[in-house]
VONUZA-453298 format. One record per residue: residue in three letters; x, y, z of N, C-alpha, C in turn. Coordinates in steps of 0.05 Angstrom, whole numbers, padded with zeros to 5 digits, always signed. Atoms other than C-alpha are relative to their C-alpha. Layout:
N
ALAXYZXYZXYZ
...
//
This chain:
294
UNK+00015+00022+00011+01462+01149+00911-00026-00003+00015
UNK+00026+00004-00017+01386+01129+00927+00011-00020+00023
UNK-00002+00023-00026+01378+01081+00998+00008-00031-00017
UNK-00002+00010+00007+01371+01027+00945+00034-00005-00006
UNK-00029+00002+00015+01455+01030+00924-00006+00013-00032
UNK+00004-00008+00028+01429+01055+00855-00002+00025-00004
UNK+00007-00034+00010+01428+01122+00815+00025+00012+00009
UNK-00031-00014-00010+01505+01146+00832-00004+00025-00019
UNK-00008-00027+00009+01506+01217+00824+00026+00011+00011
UNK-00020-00013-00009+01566+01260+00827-00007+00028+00009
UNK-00001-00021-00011+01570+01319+00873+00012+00030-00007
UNK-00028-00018-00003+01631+01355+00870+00017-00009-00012
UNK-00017+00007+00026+01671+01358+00810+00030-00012+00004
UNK-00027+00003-00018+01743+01323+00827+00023+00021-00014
UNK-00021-00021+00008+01778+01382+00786-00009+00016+00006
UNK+00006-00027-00014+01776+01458+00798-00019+00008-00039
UNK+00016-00009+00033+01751+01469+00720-00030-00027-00003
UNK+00021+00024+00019+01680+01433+00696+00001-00002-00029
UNK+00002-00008+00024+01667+01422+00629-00024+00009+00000
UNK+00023-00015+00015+01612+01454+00591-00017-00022-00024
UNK+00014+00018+00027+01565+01422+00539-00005+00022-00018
UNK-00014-00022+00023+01567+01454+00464-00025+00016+00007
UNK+00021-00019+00011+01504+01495+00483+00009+00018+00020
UNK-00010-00012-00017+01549+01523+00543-00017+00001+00030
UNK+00015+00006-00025+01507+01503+00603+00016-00014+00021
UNK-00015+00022-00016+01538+01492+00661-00008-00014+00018
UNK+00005+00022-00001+01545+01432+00692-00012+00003+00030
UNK+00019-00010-00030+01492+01427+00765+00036-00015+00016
UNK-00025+00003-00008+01563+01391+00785+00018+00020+00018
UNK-00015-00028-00006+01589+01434+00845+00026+00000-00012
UNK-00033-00007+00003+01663+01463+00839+00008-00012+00014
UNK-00014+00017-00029+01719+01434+00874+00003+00007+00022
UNK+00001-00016-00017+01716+01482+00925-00020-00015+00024
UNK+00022-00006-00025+01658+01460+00965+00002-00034+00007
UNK-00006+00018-00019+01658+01401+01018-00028-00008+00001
UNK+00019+00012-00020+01603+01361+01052-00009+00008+00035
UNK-00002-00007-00028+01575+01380+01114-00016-00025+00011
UNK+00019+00012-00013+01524+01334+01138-00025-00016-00023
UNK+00025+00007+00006+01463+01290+01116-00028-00001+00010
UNK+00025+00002-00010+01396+01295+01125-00023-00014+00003
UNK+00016+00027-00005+01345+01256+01165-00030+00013-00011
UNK+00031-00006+00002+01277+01293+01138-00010-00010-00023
UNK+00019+00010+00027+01261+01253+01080+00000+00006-00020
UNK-00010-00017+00025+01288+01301+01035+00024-00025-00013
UNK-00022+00002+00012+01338+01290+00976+00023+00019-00001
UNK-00010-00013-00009+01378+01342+01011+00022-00002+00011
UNK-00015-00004-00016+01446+01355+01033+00014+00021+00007
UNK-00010-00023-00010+01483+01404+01071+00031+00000-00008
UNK-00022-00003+00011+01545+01437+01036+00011+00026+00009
UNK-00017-00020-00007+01595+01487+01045+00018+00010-00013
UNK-00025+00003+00018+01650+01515+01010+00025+00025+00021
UNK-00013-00011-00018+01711+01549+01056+00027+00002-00013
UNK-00033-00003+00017+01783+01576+01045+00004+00032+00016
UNK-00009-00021-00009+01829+01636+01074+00001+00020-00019
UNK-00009-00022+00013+01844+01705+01052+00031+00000+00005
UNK-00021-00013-00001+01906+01733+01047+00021+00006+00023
UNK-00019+00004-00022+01924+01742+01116-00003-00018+00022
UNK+00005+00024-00028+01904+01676+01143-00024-00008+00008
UNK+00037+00013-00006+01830+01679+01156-00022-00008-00009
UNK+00015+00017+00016+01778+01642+01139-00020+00022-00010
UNK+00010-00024+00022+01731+01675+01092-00025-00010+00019
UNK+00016+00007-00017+01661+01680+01109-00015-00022-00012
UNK+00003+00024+00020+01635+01606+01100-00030+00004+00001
UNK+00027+00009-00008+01556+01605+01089-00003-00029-00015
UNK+00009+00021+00008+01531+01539+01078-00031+00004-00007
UNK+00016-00007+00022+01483+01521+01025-00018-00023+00007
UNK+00012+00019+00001+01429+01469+01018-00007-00013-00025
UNK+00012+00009+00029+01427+01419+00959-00007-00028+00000
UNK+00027+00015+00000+01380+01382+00932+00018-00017-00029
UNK-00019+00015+00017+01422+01321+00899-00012-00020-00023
UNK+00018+00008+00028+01371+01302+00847-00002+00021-00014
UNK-00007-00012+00015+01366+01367+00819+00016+00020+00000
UNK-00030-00016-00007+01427+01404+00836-00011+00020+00011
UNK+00009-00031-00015+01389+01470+00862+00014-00004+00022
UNK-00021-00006-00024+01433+01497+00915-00016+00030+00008
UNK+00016-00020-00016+01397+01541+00968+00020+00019+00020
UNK-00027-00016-00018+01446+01596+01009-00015-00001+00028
UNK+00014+00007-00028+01425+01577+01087+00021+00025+00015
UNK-00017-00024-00008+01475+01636+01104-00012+00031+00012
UNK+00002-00029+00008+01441+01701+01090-00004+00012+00032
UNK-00001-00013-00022+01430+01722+01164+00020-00014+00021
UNK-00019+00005-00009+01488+01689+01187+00018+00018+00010
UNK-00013-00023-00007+01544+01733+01228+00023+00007-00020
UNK-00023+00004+00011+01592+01752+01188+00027-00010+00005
UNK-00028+00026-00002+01659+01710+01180-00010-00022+00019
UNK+00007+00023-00020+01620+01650+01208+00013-00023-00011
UNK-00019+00021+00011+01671+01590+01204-00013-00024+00011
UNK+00009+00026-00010+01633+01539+01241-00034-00002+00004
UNK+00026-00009-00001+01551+01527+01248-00007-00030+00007
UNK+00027+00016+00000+01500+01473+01284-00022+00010-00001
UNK+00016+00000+00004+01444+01461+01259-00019-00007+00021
UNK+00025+00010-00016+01368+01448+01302-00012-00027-00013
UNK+00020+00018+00016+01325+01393+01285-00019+00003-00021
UNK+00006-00008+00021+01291+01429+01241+00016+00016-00027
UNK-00013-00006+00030+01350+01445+01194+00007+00035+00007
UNK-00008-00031-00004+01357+01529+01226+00023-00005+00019
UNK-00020-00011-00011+01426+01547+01242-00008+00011+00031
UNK+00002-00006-00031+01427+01557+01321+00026+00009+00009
UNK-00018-00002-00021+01498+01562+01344+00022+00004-00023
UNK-00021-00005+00021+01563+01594+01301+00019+00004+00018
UNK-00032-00004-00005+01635+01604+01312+00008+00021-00021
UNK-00009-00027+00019+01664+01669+01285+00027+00007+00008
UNK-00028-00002-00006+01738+01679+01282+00010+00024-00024
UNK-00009-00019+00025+01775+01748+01254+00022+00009+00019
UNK-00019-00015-00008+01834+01784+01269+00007-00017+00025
UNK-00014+00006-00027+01862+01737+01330-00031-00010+00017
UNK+00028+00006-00022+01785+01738+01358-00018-00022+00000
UNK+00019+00021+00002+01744+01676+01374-00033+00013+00014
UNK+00026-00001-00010+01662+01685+01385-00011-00024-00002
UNK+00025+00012+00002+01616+01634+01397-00021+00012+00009
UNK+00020-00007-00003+01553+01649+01386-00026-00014-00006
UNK+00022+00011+00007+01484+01633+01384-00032+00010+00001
UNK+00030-00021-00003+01401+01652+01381-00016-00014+00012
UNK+00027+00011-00008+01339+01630+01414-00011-00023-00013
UNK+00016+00013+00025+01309+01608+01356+00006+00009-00026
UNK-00012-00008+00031+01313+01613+01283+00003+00028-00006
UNK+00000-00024+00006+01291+01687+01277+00011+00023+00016
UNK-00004-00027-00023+01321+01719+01341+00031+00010-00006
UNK-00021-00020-00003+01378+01764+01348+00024-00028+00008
UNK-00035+00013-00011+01457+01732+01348+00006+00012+00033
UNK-00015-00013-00031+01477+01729+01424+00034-00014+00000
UNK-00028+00010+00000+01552+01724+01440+00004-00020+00027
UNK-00004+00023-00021+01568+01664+01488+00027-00003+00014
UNK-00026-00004-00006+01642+01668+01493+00016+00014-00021
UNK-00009-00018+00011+01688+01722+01464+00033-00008+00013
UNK-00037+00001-00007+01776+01705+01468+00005-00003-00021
UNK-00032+00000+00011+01837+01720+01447+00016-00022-00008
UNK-00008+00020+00012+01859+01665+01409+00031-00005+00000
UNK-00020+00002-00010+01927+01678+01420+00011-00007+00020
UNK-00003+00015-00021+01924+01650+01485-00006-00031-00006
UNK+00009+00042-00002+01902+01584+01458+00017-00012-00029
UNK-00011+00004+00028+01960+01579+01402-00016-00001-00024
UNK+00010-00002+00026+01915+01597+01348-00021-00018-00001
UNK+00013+00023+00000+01872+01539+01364-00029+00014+00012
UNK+00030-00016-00004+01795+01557+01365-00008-00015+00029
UNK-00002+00015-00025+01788+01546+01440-00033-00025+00007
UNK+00026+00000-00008+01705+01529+01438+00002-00007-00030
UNK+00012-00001+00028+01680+01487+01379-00029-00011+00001
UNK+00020+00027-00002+01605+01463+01375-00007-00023-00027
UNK-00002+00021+00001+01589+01402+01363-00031-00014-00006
UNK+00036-00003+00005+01509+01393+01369-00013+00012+00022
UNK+00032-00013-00016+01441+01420+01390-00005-00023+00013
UNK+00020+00008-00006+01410+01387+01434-00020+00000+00020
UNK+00019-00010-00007+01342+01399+01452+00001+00035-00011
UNK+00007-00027+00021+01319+01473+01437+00024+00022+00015
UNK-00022-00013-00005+01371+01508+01482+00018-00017+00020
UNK-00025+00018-00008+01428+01460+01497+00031-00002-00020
UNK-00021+00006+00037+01493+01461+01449+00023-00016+00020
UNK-00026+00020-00010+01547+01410+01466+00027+00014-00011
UNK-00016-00013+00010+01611+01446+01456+00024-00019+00015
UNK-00028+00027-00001+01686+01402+01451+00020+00038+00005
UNK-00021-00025-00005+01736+01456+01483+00029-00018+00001
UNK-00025+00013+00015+01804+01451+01458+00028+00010+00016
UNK-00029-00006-00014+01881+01460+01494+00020-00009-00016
UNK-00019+00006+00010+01935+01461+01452+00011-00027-00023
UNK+00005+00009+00015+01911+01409+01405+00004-00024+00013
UNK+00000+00024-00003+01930+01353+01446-00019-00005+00020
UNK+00016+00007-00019+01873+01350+01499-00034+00015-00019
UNK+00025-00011+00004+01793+01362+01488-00019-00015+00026
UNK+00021+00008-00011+01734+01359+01534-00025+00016-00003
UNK+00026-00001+00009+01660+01360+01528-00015+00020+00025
UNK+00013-00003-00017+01616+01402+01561-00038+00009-00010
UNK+00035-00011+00009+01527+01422+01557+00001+00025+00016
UNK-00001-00021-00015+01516+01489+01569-00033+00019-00003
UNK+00034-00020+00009+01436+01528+01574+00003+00015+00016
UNK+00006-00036-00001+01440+01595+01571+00023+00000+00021
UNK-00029+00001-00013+01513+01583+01597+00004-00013+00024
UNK-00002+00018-00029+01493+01539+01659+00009-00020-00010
UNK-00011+00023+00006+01534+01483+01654-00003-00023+00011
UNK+00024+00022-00012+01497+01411+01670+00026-00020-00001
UNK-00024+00019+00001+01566+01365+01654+00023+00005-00006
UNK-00024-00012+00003+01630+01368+01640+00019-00040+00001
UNK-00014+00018+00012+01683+01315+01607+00029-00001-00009
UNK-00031-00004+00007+01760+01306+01599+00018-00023-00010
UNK-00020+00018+00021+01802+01267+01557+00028+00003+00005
UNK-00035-00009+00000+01877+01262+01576+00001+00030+00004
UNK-00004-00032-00010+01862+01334+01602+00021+00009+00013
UNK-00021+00000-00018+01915+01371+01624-00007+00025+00017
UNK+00020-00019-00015+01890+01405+01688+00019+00021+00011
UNK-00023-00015-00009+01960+01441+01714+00016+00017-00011
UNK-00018-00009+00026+01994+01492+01667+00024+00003+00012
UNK-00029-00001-00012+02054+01493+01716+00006-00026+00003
UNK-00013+00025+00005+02056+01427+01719+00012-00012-00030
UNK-00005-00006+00037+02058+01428+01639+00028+00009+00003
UNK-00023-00012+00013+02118+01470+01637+00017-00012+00015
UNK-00017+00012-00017+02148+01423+01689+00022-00017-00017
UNK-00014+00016+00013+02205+01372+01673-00016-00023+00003
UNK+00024+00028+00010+02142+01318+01671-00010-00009-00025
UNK+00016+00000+00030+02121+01296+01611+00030-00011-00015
UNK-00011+00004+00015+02156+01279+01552+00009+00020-00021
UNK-00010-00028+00006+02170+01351+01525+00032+00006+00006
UNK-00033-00015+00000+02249+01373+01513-00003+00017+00012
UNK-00009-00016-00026+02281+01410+01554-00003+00032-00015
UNK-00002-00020+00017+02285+01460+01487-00034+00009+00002
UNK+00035-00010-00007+02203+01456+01488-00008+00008+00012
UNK+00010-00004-00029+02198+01470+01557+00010+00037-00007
UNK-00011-00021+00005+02244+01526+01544-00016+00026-00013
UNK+00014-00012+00015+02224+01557+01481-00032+00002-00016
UNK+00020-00005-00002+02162+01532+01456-00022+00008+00015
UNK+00035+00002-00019+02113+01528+01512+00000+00032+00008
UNK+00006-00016-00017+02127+01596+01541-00010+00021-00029
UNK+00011-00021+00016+02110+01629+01471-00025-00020-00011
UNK+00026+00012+00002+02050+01578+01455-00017+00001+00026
UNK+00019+00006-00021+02020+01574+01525+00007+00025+00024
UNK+00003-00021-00023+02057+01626+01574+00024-00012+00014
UNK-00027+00008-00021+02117+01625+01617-00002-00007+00030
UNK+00018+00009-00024+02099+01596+01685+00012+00033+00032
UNK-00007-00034-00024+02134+01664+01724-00015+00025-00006
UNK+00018-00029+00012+02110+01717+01674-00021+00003+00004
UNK+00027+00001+00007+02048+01692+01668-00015-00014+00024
UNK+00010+00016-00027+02032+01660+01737-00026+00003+00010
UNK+00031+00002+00002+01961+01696+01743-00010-00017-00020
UNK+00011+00005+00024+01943+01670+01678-00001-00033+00002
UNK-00001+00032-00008+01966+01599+01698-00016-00005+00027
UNK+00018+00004-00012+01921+01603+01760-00020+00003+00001
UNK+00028+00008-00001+01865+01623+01739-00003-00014-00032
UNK+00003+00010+00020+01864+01579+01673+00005-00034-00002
UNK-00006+00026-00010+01890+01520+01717-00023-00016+00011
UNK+00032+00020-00010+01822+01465+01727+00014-00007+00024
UNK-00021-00002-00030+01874+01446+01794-00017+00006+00017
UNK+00002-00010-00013+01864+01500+01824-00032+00012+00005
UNK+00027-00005-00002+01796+01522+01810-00021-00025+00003
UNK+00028+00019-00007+01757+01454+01831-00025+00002+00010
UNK+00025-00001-00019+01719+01481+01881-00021+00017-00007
UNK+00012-00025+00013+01686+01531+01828-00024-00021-00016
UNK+00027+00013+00015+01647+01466+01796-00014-00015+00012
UNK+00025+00003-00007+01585+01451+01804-00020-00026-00011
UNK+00016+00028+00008+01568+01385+01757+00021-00020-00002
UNK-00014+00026+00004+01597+01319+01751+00018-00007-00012
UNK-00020+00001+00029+01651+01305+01718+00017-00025-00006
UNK-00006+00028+00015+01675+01248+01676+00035+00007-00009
UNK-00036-00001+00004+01760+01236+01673+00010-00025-00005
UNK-00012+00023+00018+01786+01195+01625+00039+00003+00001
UNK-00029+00003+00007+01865+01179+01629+00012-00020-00007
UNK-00014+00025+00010+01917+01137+01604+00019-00002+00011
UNK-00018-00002-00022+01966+01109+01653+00023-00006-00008
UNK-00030-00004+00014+02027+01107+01607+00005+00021-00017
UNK-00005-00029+00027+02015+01178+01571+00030+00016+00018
UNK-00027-00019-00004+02083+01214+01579-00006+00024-00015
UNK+00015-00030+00006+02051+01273+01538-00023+00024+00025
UNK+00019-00014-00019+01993+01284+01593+00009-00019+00021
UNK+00005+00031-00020+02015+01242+01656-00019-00007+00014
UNK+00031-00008-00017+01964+01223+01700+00009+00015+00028
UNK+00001-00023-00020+01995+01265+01754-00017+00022+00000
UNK+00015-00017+00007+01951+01310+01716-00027+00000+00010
UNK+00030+00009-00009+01877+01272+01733+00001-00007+00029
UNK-00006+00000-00031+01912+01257+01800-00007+00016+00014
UNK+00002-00025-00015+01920+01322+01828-00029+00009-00001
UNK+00018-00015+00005+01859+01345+01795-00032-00018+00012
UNK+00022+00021-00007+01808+01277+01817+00005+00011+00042
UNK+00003-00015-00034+01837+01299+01890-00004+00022+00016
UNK+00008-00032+00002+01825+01373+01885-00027+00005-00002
UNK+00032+00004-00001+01752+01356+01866-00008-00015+00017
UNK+00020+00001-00018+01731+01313+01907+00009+00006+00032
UNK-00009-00005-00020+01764+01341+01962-00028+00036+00002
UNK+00021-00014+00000+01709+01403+01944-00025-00005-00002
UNK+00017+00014+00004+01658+01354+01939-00015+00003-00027
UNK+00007-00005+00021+01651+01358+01862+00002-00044-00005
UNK+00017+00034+00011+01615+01280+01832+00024-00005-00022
UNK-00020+00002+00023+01677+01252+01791+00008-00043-00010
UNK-00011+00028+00012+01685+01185+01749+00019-00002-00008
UNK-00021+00008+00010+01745+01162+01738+00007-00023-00017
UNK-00003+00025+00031+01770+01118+01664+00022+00000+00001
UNK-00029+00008+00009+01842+01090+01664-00002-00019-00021
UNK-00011+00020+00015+01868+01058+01606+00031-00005-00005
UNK-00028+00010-00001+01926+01013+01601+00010+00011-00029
UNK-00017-00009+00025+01965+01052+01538+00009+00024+00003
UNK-00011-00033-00006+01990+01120+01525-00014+00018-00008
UNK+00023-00013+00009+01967+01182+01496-00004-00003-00024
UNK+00005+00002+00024+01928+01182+01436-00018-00025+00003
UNK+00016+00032-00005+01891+01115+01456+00003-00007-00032
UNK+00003+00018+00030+01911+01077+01393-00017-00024+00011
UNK+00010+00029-00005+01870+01014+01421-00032+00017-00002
UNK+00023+00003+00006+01806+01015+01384-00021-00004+00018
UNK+00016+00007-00018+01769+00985+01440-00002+00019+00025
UNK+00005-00022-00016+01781+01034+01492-00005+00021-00010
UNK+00024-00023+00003+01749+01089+01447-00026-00003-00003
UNK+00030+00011-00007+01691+01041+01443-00008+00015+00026
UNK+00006-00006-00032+01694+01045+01513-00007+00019+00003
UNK+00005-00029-00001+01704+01114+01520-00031+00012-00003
UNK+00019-00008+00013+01645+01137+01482-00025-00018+00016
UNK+00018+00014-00012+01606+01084+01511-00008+00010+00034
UNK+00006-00017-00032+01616+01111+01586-00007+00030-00001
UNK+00010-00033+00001+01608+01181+01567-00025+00006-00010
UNK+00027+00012+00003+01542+01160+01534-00023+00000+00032
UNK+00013+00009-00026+01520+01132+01602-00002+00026+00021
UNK-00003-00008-00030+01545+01182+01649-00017+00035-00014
UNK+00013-00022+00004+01518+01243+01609-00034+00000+00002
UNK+00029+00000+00001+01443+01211+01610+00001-00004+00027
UNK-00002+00003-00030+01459+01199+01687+00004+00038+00010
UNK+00002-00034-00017+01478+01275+01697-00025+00019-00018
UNK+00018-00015+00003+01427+01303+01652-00029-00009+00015
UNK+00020+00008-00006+01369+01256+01682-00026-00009-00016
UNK+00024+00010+00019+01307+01238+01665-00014+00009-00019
//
């Protein structure tokens, strides 16, 4: 619709079939296929669309996103030098693709370019199978001309934030993180004894077999390896993540002299209380314009 509330146009057809009119023209009405990505602040009647879906053995197809113009349906392909099988994409302030996610066969890439016209560089390249299938690195936004904010992911129940230029990393952020993978497979937590057992050691790793893999993948043990500030959010009744987890890990840092804020909230995990994700967001706000500066 215009800013005014008036002029309701429809986007995206709510069935998989359109109709036709008798002269057979079809309708500017996308398919049901294609999603929303984003809106745009340039003044345009422009929005950013997409349309996505698997093949055959699971992976996502390759998504290019399009640009349309919701007064007169023209749809623009913003793809064509895109990497192939690109499943994820921020945009710059000027609307050029900067930073993708490419996932095939088990493999995660993030990637990204200079600028609009330069060459795809690879940023991080894993085995996705180490991160249960879960895309370990997703971005999130640009910002400024080489900055991308990227939300890294563990097992679907933890994420934290970090800024990275030209891979130097300026902050760093944790949410109910869980910093110990041996402590994970411990009898802590709220995990069955059958989970402990069977799932975790074929989703995450067996804490004997895999014991390199749990130390160097463990935030624990590697504290004294960081270098910016870091923001630790917990919840002091989570039985999923306990805070034995921000414990060990708040005394491991600053015991290497790494800059660390510490957020408790009274609930468990998942923060159902509305107000402490105010919060949340609100301190992480603050403390990221405090570590990037002036």
């Amino acid at each position: 619709m215009d800013s005014d509330g008036k002029n309701v146009r429809q986007l995206v057809a709510w069935s998989r079939d359109l109709n036709r009119t008798g002269t057979r023209i079809v309708s500017r009405v996308l398919t049901y296929e294609w999603r929303l990505s984003r809106t745009l602040d340039d003044g345009s009647d422009d929005v950013i669309v997409y349309r996505s879906g698997v093949d055959s053995s699971d992976d996502p197809y390759a998504v290019r996103p399009s640009r349309l113009n919701t007064t007169t349906g023209v749809l623009r392909d913003l793809g064509v030098d895109l990497p192939p099988l690109t499943s994820r994409w921020v945009m710059d302030s000027k609307g050029a693709i900067r930073v993708v996610t490419v996932q095939r066969n088990g493999r995660f890439k993030l990637m990204w370019r200079p600028k609009a016209d330069a060459p795809w560089e690879t940023l991080e390249d894993q085995d996705q199978t180490e991160n249960a299938g879960i895309a370990p690195f997703v971005p999130l936004a640009l910002d400024g001309e080489d900055e991308v904010v990227v939300e890294g992911r563990w097992q679907r129940d933890t994420s934290a934030l970090y800024s990275c230029k030209l891979l130097e990393k300026r902050w760093a952020a944790s949410r109910v993180g869980v910093t110990d993978l041996f402590l994970r497979c411990s009898a802590e937590g709220d995990l069955s004894s059958q989970a402990r057992r069977f799932s975790l050691p074929t989703l995450m790793g067996h804490p004997e077999r895999d014991a390199a893999q749990f130390r160097a993948t463990s935030p624990v043990l590697r504290a004294a390896e960081i270098k910016v500030p870091v923001l630790l959010a917990q919840a002091i009744h989570d039985r999923r993540v306990p805070p034995a987890h921000a414990d060990a890990f708040e005394k491991a840092a600053r015991a290497a002299g790494v800059q660390v804020q510490r957020i408790n909230y009274d609930e468990g995990h998942g923060w159902s209380d509305f107000n402490n994700h105010a919060d949340y967001l609100r301190q992480l706000e603050a403390f990221i314009q405090r570590a990037m500066g002036p």
